[in-house]
N, C-alpha and C positions, 0 to 999 in steps of 0.2 A: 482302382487299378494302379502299380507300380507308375507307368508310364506316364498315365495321367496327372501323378502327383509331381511327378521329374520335370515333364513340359511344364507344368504352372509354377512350380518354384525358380527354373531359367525365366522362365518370361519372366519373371519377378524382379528378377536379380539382373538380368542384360537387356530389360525393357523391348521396347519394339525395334530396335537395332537389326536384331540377329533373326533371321527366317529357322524355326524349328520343323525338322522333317523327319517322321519313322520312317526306319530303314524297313521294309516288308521282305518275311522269310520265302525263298521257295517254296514249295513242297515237293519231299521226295521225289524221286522217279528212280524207274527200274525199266532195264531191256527186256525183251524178250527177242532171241535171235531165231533166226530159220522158221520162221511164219511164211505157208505159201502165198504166194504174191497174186491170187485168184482173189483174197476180199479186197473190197475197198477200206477205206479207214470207218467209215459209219459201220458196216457189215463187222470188223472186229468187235469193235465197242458194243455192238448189243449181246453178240457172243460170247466176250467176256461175264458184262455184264448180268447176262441170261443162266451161263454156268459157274460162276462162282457167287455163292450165297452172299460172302462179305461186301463185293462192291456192292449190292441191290442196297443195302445198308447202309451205305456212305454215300453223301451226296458229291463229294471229291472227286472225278475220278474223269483223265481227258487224256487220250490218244494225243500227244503234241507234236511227233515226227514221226516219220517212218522212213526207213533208209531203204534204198533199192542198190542193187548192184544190177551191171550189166551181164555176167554169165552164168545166174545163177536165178532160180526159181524160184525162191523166197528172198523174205525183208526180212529186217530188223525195226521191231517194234519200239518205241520209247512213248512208256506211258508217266504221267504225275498222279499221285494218288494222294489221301490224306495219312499223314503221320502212323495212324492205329492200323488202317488197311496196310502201309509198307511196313509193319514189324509182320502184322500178317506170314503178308508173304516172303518177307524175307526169312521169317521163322521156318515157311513150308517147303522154299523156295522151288515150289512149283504152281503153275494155275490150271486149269479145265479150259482148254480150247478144242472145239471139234469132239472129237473120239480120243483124244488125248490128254494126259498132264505134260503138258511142256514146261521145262526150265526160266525160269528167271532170276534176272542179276540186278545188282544195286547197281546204277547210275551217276556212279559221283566222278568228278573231274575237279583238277584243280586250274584253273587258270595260270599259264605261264607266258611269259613275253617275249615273243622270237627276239627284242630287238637287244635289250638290254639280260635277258634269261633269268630275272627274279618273277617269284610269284603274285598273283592278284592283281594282275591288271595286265591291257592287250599293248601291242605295240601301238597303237594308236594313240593310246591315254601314255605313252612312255615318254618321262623327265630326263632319262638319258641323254647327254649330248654325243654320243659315242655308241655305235654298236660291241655286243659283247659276243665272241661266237660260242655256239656251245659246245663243241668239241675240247678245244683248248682252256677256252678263259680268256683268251688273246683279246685286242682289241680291234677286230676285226670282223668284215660277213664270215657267218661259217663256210658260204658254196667258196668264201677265198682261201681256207684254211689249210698250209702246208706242214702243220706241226704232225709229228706223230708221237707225241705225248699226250695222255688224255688229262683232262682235269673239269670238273664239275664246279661252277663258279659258287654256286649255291650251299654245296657241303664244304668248300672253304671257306665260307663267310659267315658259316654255320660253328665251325671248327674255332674260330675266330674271337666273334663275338660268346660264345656258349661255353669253349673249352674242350669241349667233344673232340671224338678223336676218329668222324666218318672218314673212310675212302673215300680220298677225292678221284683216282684213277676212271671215271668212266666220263662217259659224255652228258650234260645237264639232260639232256628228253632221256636218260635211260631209264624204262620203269621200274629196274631193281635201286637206283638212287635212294642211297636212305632219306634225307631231303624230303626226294616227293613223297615215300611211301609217310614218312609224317606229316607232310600237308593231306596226303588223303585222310588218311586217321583223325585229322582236327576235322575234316572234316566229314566224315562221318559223326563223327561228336557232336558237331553245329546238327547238323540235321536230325539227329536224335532229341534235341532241348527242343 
């Protein structure tokens, strides 16, 4: 294997110095929204697994959340599956629950940082010395922000370094941001390899 061959030629080369660590991929997930809030998480899982022929097949396959809301009668499901069961369904983009085909969606997010507003990592893990807000770009909290000019820190720094030529005019969480919709697209990518 590729990988195998990669760790033995570093250890080779940088000796016991340096600690070598695989990075380990997800596996996909997908929602499924408005699920009545009468099963438990075991009772879905066999239900699924009972009516849709592909999961019995895959040994992948784990109910990880469920989101409840308070005025309303159903959850929101989020399951992980293996790679070949999510083209599956994303091909069908529906499953066999109950008496039903209900809907499901791909589950991808990209991580962004409230403190500094760049992608891939939380405000906790943020090198920032400076907050950045997202509204403006200012160097400020955003609940401080008196600007009413928008700008999006991330397609000007995109615009910048790349030469591109996004609208900066909106606020960094917007999700029509061309920005994010390209970190989502990479990643959807990543989770397709």
């Amino acid at each position: 294997m590729e990988v195998d061959k990669l760790k033995t030629s570093i250890e080779k080369n940088l000796g016991q110095t340096y600690s070598i660590t695989e990075s380990k991929l997800r596996n996909p997930r997908i929602k499924i929204p408005n699920v009545p809030h009468r099963y438990s998480e075991k009772e879905l899982e066999n239900i699924i697994r009972e009516q849709n022929p592909l999961v019995v097949e895959q040994k992948h396959f784990k109910i990880v959340y469920i989101k409840k809301f308070r005025e309303r009668e159903c959850v929101t499901v989020y399951a992980e599956y293996s790679p070949r069961l999510f083209h599956n369904f994303m091909f069908n983009k529906k499953i066999y629950m109950g008496w039903e085909r209900v809907p499901v969606y791909e589950d991808v997010s990209v991580l962004r940082c409230f403190k500094c507003q760049l992608y891939h990592h939380k405000g906790n893990d943020c090198r920032s010395s400076k907050p950045v807000c997202a509204k403006c770009s200012g160097q400020h909290e955003t609940q401080d922000c008196q600007s009413l000019v928008l700008k999006c820190r991330n397609c000007h720094l995109h615009n910048e370094k790349h030469k591109t030529k996004y609208n900066m005019e909106h606020e960094t969480k917007d999700p029509q941001c061309p920005c994010y919709k390209h970190m989502l697209e990479l990643a959807k990518l990543w989770l397709t390899k």
